[in-house]
N, CA, C and O atoms as a printed pandas DataFrame, in Angstrom:
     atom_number atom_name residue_name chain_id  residue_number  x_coord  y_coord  z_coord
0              1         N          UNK        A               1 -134.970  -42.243   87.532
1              2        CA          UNK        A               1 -136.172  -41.465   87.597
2              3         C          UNK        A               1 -136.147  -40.343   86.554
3              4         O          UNK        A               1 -137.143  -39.677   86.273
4              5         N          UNK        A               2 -134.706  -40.149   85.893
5              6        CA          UNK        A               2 -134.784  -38.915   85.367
6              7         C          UNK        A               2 -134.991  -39.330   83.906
7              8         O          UNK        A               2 -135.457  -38.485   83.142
8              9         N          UNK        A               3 -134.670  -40.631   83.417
9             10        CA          UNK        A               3 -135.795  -41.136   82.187
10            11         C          UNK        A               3 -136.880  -41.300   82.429
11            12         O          UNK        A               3 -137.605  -41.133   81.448
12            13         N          UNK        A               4 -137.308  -41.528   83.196
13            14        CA          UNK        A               4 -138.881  -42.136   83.306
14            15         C          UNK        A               4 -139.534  -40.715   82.917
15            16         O          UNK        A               4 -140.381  -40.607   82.030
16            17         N          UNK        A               5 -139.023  -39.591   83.715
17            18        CA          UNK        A               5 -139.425  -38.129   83.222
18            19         C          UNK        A               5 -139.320  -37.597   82.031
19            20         O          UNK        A               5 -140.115  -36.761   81.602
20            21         N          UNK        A               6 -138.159  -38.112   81.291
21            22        CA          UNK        A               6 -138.055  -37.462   80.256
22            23         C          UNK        A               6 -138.992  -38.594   78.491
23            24         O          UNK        A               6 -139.033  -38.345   77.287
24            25         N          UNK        A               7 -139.622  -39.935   79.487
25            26        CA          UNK        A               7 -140.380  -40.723   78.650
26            27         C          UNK        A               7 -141.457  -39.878   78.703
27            28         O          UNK        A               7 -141.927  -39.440   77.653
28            29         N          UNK        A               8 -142.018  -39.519   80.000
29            30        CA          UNK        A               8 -143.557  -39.098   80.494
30            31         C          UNK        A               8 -143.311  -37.634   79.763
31            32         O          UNK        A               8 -144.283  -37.248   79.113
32            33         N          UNK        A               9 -142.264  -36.842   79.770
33            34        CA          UNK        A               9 -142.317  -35.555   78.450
34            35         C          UNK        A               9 -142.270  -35.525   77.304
35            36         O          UNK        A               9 -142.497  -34.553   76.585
36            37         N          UNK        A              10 -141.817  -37.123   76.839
37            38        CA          UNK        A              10 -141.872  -37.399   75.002
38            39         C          UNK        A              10 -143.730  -38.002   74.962
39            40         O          UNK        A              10 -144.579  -37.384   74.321
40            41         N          UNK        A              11 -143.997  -39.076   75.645
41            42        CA          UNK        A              11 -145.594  -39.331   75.209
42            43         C          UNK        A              11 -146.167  -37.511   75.382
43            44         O          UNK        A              11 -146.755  -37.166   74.357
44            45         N          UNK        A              12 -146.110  -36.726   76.128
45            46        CA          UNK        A              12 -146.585  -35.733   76.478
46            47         C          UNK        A              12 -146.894  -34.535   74.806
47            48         O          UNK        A              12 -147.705  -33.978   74.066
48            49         N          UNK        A              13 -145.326  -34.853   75.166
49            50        CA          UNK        A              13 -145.525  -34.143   73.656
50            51         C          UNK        A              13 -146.670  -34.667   72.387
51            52         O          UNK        A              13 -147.660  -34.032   72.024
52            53         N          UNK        A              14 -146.223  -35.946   71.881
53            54        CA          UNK        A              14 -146.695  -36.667   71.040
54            55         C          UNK        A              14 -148.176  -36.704   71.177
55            56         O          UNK        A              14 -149.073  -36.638   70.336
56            57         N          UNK        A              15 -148.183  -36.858   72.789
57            58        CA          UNK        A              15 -150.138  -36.611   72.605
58            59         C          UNK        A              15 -150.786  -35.320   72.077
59            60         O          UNK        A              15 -151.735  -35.067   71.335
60            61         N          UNK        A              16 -149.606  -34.394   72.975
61            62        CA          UNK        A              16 -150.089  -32.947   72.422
62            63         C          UNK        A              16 -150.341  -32.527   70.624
63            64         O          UNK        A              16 -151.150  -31.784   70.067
64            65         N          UNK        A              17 -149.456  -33.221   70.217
65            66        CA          UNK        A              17 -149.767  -32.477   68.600
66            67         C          UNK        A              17 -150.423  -33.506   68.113
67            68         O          UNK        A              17 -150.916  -33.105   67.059
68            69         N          UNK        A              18 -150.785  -34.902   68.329
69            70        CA          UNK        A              18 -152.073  -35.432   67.972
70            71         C          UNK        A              18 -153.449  -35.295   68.111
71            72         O          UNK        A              18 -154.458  -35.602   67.476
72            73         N          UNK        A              19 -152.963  -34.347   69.855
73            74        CA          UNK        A              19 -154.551  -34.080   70.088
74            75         C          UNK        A              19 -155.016  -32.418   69.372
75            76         O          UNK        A              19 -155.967  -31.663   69.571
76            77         N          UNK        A              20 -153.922  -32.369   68.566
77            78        CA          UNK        A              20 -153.959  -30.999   68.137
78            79         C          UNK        A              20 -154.356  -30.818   67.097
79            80         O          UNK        A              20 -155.038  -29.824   66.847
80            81         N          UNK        A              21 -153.904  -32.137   65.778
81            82        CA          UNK        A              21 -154.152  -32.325   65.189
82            83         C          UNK        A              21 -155.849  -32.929   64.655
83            84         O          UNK        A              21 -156.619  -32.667   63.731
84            85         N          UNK        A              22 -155.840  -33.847   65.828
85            86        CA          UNK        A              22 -156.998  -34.869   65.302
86            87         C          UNK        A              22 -157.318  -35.396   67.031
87            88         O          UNK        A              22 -156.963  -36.338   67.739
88            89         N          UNK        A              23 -158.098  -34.308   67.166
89            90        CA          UNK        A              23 -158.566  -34.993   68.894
90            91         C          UNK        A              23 -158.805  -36.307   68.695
91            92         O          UNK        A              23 -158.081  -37.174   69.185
92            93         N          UNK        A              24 -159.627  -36.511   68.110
93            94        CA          UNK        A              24 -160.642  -38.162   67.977
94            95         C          UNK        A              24 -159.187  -38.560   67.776
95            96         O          UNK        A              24 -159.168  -39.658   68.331
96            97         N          UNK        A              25 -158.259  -38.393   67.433
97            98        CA          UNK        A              25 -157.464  -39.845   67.592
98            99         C          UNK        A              25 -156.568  -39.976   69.192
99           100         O          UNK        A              25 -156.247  -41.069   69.659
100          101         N          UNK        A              26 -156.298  -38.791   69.796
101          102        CA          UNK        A              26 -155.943  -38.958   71.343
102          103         C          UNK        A              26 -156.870  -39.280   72.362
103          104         O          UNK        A              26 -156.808  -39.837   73.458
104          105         N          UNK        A              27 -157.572  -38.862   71.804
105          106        CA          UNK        A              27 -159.246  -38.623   72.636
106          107         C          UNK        A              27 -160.182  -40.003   72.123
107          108         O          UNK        A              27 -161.365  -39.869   72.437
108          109         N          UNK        A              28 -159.921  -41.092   71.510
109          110        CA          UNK        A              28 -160.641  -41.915   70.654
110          111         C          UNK        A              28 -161.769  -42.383   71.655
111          112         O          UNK        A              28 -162.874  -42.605   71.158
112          113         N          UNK        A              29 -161.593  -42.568   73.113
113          114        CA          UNK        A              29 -162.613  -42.947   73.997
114          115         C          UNK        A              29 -163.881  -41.782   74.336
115          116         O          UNK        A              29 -164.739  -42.101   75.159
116          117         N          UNK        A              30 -163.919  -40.972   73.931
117          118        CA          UNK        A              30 -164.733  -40.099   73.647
118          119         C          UNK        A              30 -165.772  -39.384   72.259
119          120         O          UNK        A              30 -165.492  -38.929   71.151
120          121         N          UNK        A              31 -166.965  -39.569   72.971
121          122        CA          UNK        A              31 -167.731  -39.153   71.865
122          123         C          UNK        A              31 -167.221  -37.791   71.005
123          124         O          UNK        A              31 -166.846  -37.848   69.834
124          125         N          UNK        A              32 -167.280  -36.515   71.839
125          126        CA          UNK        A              32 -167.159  -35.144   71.567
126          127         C          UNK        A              32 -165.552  -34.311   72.243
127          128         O          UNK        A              32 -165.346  -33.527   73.169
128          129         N          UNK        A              33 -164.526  -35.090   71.048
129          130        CA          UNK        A              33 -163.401  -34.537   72.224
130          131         C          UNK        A              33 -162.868  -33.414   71.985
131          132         O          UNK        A              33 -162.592  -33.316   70.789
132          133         N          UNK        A              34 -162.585  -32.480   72.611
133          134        CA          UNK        A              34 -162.153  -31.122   72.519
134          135         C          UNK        A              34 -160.043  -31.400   72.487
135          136         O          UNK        A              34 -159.127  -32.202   72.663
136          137         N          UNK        A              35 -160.539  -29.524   71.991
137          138        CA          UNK        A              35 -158.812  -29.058   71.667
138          139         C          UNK        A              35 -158.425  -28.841   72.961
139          140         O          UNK        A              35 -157.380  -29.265   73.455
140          141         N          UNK        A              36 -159.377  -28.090   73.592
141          142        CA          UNK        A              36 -159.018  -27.592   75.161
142          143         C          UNK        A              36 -159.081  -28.608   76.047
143          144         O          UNK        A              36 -158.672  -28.261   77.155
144          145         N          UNK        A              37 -159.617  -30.301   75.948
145          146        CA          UNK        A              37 -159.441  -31.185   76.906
146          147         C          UNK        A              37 -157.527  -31.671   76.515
147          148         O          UNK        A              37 -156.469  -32.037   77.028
148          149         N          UNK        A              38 -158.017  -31.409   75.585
149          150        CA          UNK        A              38 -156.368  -31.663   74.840
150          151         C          UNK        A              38 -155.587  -31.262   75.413
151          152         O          UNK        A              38 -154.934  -32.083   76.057
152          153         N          UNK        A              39 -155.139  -29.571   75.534
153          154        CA          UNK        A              39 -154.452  -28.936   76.362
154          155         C          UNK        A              39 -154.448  -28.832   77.966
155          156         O          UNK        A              39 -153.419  -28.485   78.545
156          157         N          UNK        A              40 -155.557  -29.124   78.631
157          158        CA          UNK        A              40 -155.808  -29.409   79.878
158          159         C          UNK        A              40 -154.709  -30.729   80.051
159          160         O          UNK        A              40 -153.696  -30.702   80.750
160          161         N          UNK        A              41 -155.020  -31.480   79.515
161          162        CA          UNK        A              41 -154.404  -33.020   80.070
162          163         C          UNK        A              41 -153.058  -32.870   79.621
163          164         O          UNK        A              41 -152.340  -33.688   80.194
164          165         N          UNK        A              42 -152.378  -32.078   78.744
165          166        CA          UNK        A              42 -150.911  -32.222   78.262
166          167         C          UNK        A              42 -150.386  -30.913   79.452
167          168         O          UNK        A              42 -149.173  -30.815   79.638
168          169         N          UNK        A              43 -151.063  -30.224   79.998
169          170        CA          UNK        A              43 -151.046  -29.110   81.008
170          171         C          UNK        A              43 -150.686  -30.230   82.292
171          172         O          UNK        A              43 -149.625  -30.081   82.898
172          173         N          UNK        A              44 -151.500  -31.199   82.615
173          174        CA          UNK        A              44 -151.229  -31.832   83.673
174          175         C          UNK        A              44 -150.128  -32.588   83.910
175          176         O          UNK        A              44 -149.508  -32.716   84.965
176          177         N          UNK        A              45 -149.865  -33.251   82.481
177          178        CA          UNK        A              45 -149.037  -34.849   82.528
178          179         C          UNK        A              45 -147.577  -33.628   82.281
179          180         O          UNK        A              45 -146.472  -33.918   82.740
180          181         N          UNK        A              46 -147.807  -32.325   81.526
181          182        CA          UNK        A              46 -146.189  -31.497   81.434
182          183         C          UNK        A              46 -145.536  -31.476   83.129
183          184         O          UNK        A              46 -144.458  -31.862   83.582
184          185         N          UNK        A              47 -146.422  -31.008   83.602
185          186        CA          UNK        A              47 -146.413  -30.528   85.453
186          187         C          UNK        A              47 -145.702  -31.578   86.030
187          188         O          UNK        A              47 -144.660  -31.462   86.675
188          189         N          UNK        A              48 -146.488  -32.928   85.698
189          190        CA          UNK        A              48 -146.012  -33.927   86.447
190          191         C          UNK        A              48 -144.796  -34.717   85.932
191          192         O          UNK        A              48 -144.329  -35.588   86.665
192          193         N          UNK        A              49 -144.148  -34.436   84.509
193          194        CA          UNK        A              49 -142.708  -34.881   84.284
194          195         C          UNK        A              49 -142.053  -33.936   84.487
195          196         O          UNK        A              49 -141.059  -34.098   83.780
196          197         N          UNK        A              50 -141.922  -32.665   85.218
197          198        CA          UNK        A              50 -141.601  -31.700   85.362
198          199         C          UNK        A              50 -141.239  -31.780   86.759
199          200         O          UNK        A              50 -140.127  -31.325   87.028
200          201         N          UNK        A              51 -141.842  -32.197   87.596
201          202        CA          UNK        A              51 -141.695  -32.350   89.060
202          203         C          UNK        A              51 -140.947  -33.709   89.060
203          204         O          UNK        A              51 -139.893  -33.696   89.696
204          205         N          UNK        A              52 -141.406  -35.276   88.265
205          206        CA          UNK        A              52 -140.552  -35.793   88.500
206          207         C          UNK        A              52 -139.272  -36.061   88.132
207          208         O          UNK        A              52 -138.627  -36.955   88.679
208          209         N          UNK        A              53 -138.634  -35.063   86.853
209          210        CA          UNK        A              53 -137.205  -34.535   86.888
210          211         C          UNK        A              53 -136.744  -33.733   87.637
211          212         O          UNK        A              53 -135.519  -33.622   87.654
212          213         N          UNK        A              54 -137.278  -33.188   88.208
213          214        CA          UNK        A              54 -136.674  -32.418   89.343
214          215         C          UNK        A              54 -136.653  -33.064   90.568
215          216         O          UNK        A              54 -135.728  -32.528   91.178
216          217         N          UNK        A              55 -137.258  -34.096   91.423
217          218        CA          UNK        A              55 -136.972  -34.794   91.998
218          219         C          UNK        A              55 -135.778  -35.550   91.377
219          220         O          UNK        A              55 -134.708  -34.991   91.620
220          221         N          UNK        A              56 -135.702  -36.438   90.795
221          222        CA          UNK        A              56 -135.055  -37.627   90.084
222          223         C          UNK        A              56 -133.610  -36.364   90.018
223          224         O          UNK        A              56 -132.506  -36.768   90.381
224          225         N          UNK        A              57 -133.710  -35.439   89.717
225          226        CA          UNK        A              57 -132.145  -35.178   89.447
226          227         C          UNK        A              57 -131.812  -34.463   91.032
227          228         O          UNK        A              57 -130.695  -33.978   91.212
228          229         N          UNK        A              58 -132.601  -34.441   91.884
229          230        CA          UNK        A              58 -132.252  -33.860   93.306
230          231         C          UNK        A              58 -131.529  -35.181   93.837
231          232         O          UNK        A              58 -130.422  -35.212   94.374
232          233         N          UNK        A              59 -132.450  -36.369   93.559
233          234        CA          UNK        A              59 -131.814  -37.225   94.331
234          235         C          UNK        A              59 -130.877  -37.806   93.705
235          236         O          UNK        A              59 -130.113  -38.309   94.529
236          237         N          UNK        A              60 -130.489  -38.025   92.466
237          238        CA          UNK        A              60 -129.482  -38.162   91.958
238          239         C          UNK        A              60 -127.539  -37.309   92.410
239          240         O          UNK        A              60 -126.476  -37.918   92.529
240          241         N          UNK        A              61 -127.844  -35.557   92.564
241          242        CA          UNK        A              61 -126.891  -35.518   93.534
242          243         C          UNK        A              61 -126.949  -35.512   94.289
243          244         O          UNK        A              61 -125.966  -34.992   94.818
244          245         N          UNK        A              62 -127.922  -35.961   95.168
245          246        CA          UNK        A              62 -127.989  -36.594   96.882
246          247         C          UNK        A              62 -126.921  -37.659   96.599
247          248         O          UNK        A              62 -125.890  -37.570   97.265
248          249         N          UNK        A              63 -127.008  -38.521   95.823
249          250        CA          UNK        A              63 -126.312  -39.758   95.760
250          251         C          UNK        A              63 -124.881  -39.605   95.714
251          252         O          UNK        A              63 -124.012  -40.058   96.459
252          253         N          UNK        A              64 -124.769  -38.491   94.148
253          254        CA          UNK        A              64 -123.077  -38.451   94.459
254          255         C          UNK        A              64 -122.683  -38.149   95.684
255          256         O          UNK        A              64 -121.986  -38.869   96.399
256          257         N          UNK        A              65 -123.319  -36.588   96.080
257          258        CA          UNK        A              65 -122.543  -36.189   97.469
258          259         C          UNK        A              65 -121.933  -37.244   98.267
259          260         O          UNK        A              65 -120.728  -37.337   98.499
260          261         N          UNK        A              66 -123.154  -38.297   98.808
261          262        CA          UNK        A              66 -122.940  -38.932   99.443
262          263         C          UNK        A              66 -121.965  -40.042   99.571
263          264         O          UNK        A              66 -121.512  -40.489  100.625
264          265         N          UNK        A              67 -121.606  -40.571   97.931
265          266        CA          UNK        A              67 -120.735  -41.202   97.649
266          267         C          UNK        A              67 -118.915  -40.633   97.188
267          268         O          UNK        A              67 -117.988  -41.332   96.780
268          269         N          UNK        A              68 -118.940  -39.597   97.379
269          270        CA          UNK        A              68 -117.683  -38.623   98.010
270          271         C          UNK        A              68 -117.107  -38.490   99.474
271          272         O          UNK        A              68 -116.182  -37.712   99.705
């Protein structure tokens, strides 16, 4: 779980300075795409690889403990 988090914080990034760069190319499904939808959505998807590394490494030493 604690790659899957740290995949969902590399696209995160990568969207971020594309949509920073050149909304229309993160944003391509949109007519009129903003800098600030940009930052909204890299605001959300940061939060949520953020929570699931912190899960993923809770239960990770759940595991050792348990296997001691």
């Amino acid at each position: 779980m604690v790659l899957a988090s740290i995949h969902i914080l590399l696209y995160t990034a990568i969207f971020f300075l594309v949509g920073m760069y050149k909304p229309k190319w993160a944003l391509f499904f949109l007519k009129n795409p903003s800098r600030f939808l940009v930052s909204s959505i890299t605001l959300i998807f940061f939060m949520i690889g953020m929570t699931v590394y912190g899960e993923g490494h809770k239960q990770e030493l759940l595991e050792k403990q348990g296997t001691q």
